[in-house]
VOMARLO-385236 format. One line per field, with one value per residue: residue in one letter; x, y, z negated of N, C-alpha, C in turn. Coordinates in nm, 4 decimals. Each point is the difference from the previous one (the first is absolute). Layout:
<atoms>
resn (A,...)
n.X (X,...)
n.Y (Y,...)
n.Z (Z,...)
ca.X (X,...)
ca.Y (Y,...)
ca.Z (Z,...)
c.X (X,...)
c.Y (Y,...)
c.Z (Z,...)
</atoms>
This chain:
<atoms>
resn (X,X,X,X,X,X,X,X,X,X,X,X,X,X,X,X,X,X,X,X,X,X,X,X,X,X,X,X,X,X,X,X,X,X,X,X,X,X,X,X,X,X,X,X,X,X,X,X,X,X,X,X,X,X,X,X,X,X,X,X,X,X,X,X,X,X,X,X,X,X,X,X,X,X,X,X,X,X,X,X,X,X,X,X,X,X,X,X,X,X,X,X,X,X,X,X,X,X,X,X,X,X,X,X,X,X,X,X,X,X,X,X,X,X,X,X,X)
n.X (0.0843,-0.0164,0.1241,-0.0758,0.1423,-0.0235,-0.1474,0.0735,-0.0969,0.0991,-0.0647,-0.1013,0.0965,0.0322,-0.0873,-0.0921,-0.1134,-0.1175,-0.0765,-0.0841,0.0757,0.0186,-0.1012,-0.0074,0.1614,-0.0092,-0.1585,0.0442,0.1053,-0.1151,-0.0488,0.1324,0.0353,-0.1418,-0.0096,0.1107,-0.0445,0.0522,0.1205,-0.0434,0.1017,-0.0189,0.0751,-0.0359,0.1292,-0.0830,0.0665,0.0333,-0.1394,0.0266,0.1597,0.0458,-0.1102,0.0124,0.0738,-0.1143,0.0814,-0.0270,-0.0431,0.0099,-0.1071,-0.0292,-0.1013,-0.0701,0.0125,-0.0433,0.1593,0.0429,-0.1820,0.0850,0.0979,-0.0693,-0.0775,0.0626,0.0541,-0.1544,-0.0231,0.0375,-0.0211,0.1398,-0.1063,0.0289,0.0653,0.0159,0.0396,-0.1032,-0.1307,-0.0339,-0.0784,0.1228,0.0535,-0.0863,0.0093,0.1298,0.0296,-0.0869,0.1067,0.1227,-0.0669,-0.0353,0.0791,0.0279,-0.1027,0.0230,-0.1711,0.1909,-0.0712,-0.0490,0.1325,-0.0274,-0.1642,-0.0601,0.0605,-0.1574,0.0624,0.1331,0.0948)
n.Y (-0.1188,0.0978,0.1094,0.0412,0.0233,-0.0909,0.0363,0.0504,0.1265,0.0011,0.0801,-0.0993,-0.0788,0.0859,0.0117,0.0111,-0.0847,-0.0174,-0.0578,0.0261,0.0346,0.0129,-0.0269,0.0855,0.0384,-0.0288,0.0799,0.0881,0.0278,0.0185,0.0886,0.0617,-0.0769,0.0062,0.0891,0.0446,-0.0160,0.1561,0.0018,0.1714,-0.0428,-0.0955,-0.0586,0.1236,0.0562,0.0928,0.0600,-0.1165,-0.1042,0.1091,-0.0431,-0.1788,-0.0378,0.0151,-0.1132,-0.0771,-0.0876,-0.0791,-0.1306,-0.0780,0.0989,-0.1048,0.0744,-0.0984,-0.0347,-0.0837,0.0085,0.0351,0.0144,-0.1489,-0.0928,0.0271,-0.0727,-0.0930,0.0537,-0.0030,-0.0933,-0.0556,0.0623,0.0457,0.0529,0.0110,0.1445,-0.0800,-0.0336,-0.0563,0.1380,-0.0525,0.1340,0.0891,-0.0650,0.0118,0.1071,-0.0092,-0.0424,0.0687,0.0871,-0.0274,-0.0317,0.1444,0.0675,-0.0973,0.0025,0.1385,-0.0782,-0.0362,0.0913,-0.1095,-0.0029,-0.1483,0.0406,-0.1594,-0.0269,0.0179,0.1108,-0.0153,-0.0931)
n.Z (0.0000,0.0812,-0.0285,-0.1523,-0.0021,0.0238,-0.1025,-0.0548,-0.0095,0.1245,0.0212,-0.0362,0.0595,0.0995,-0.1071,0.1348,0.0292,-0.0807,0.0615,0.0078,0.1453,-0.1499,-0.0071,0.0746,-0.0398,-0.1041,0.0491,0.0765,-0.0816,-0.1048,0.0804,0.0379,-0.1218,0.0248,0.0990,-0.0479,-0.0877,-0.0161,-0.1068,0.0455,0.0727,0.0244,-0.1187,0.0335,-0.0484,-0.0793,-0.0907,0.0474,-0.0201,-0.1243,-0.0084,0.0229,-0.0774,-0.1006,0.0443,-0.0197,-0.0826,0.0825,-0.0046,0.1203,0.1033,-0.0217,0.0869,-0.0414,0.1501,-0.0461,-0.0525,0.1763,-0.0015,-0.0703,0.0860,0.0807,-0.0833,0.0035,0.0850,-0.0708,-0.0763,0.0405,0.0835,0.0813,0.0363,-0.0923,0.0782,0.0463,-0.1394,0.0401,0.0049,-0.1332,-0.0088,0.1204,-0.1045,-0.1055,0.0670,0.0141,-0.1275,-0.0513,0.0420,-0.0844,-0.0962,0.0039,0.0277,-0.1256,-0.1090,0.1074,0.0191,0.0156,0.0848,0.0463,0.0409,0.0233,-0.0138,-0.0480,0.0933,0.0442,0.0842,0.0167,0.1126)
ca.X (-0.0843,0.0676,-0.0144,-0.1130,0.0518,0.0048,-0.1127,-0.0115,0.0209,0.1591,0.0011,0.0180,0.1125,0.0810,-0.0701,0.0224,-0.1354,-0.0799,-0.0964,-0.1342,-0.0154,0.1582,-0.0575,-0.0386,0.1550,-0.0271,-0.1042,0.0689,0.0801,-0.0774,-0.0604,0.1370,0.0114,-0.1182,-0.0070,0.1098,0.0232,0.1454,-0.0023,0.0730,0.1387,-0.0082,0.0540,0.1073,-0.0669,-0.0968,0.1023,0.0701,-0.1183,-0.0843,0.1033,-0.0632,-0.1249,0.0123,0.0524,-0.1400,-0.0135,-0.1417,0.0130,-0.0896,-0.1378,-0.0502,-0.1209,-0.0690,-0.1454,-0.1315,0.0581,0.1037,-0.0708,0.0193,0.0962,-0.0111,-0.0374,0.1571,0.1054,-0.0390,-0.0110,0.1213,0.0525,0.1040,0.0462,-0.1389,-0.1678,-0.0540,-0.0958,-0.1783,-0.0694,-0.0451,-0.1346,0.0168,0.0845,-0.1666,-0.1084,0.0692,-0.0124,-0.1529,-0.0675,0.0681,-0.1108,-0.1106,0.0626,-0.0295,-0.0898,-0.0871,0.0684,0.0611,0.0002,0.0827,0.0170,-0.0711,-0.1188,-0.0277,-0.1036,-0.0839,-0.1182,0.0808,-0.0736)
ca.Y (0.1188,0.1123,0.0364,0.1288,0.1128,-0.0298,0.0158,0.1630,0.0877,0.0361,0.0995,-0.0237,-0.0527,0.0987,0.1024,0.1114,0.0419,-0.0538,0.0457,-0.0792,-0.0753,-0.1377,-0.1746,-0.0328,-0.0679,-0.1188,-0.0770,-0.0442,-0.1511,-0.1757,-0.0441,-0.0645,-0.0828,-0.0787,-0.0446,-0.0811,-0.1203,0.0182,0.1075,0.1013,0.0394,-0.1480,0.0163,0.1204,0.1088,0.0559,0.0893,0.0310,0.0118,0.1587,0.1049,-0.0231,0.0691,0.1853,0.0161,-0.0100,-0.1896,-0.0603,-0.1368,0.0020,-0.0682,-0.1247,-0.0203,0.0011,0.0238,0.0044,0.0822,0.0937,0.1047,0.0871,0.1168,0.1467,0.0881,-0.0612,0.0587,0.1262,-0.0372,0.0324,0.1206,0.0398,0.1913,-0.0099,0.0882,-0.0696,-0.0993,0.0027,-0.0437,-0.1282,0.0410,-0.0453,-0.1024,-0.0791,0.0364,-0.0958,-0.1787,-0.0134,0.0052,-0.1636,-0.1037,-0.0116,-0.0406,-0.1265,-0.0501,0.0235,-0.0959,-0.0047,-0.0037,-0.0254,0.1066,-0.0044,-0.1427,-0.0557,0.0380,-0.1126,-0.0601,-0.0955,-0.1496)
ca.Z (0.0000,-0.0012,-0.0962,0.0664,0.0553,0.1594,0.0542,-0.0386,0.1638,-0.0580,-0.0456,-0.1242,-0.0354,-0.0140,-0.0832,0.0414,-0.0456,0.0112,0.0426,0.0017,0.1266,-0.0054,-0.0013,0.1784,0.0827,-0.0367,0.0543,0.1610,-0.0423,-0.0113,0.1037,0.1052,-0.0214,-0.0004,0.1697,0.0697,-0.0913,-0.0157,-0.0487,0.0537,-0.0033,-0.1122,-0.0438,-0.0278,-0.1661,0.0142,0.0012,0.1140,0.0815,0.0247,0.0938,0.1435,0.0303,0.0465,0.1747,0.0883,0.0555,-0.0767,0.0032,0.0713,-0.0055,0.0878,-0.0506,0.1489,0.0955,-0.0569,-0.1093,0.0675,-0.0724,-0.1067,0.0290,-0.0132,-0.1571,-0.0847,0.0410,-0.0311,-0.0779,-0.0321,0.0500,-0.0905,-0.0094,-0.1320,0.0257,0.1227,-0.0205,-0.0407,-0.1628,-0.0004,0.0586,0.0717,0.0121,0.0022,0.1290,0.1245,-0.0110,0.0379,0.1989,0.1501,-0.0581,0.0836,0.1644,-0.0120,-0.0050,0.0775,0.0948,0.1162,0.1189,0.1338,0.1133,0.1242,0.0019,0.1375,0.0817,-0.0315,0.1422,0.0302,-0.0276)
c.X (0.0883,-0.0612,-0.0686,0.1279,0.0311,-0.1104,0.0240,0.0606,0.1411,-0.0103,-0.0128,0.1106,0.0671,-0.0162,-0.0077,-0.1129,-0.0978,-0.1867,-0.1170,0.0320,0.1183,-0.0978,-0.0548,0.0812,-0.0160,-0.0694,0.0606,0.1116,-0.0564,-0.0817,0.0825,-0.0168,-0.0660,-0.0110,0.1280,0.0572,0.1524,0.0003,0.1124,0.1093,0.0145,0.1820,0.1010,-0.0575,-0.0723,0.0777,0.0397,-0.1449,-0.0330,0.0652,-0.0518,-0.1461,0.0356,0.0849,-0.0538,0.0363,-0.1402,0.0027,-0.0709,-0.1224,0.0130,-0.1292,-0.0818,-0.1106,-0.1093,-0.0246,0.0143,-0.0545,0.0552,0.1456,0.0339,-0.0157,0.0947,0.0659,-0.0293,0.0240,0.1795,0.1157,0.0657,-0.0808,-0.1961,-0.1335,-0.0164,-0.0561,-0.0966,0.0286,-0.0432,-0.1452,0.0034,0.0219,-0.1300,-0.0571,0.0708,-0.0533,-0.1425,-0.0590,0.0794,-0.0864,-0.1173,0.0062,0.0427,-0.0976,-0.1411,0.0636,-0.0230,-0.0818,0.1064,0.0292,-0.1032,-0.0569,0.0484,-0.1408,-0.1064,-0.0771,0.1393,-0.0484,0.1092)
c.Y (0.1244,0.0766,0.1461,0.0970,0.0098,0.0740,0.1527,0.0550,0.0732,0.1339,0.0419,-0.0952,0.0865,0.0960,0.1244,0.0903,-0.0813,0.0562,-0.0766,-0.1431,-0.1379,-0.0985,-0.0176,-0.0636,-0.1202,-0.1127,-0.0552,-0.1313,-0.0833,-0.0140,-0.0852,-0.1064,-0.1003,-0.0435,-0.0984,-0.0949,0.0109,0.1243,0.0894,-0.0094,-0.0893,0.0019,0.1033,0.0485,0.0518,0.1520,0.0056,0.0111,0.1448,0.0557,0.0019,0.0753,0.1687,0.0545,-0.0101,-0.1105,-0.0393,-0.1572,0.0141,-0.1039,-0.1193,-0.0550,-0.1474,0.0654,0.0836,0.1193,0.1426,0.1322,0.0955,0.0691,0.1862,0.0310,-0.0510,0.1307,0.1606,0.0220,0.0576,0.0995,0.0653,0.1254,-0.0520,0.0882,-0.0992,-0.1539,-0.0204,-0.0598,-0.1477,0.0077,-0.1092,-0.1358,-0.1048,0.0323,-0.0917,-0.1342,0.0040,0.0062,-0.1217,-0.0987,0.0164,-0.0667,-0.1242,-0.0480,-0.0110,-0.1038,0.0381,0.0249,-0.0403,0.1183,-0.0055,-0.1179,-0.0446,0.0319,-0.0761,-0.0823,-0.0499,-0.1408,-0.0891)
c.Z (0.0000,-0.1489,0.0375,0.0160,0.1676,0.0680,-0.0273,0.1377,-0.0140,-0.0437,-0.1999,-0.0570,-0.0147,-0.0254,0.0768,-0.0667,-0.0404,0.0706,0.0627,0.0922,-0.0397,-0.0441,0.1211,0.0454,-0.1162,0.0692,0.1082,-0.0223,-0.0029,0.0977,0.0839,-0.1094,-0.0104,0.1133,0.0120,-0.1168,-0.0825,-0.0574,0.0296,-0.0588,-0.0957,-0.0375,-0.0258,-0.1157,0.0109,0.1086,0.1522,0.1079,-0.0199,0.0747,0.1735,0.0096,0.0024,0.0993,0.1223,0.0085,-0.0200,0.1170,0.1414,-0.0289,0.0790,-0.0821,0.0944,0.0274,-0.1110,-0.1386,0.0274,-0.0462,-0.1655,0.0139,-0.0291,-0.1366,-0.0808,0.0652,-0.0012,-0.1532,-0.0644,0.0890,-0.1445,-0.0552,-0.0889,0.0576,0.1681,-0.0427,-0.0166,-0.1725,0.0238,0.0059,0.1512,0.0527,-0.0024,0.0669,0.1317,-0.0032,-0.0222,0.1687,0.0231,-0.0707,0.0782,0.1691,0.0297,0.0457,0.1002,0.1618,0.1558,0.1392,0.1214,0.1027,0.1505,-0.0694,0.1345,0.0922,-0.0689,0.1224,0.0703,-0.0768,0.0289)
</atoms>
């Protein structure tokens, strides 16, 4: 299990600041780590994962197919610069539209004909 200093936003490692949008860059980690079954920057110190992160490192996405929707909000989620991250207002309003957009069923691009035979 990664340890919770891995989950702190680098900016609060490195005591720059603290402020509303640092459990959003939390949210976004465990999101990357749930989709991909692995944890960010799996065995480095904590110390050395805030440095890389507040450098703009961040793990690539290999989401699948079916996943590729949440992409964008992991990588929003955690954007280096804190005033471009969505509130977590935001963040429940995303995963409520990709649930919905789930759930609503699939139209085919082209019915079949019906009067072909």
């Amino acid at each position: 299990m990664a340890s919770a200093e891995s989950h702190i936003v680098p900016e609060e490692q490195l005591d720059i600041v603290h402020h509303a949008r640092v459990d959003v860059y939390s949210y976004g980690l465990m999101l990357y780590e749930i989709m991909h079954g692995c944890v960010f920057f799996a065995g480095e110190m904590p110390m050395l994962v805030a440095i890389k992160a507040s450098r703009g490192a961040r793990p690539q996405l290999a989401l699948r197919l079916e996943h590729a929707s949440l992409g964008a909000l992991i990588v929003a989620c955690w954007d280096e610069h804190a005033e471009r991250r969505p509130t977590m207002e935001t963040v429940v309003e995303a995963l409520c539209a990709l649930e919905t957009a789930e759930e609503e069923p699939q139209q085919p691009d082209d019915p079949p004909d019906a009067t072909a035979v």
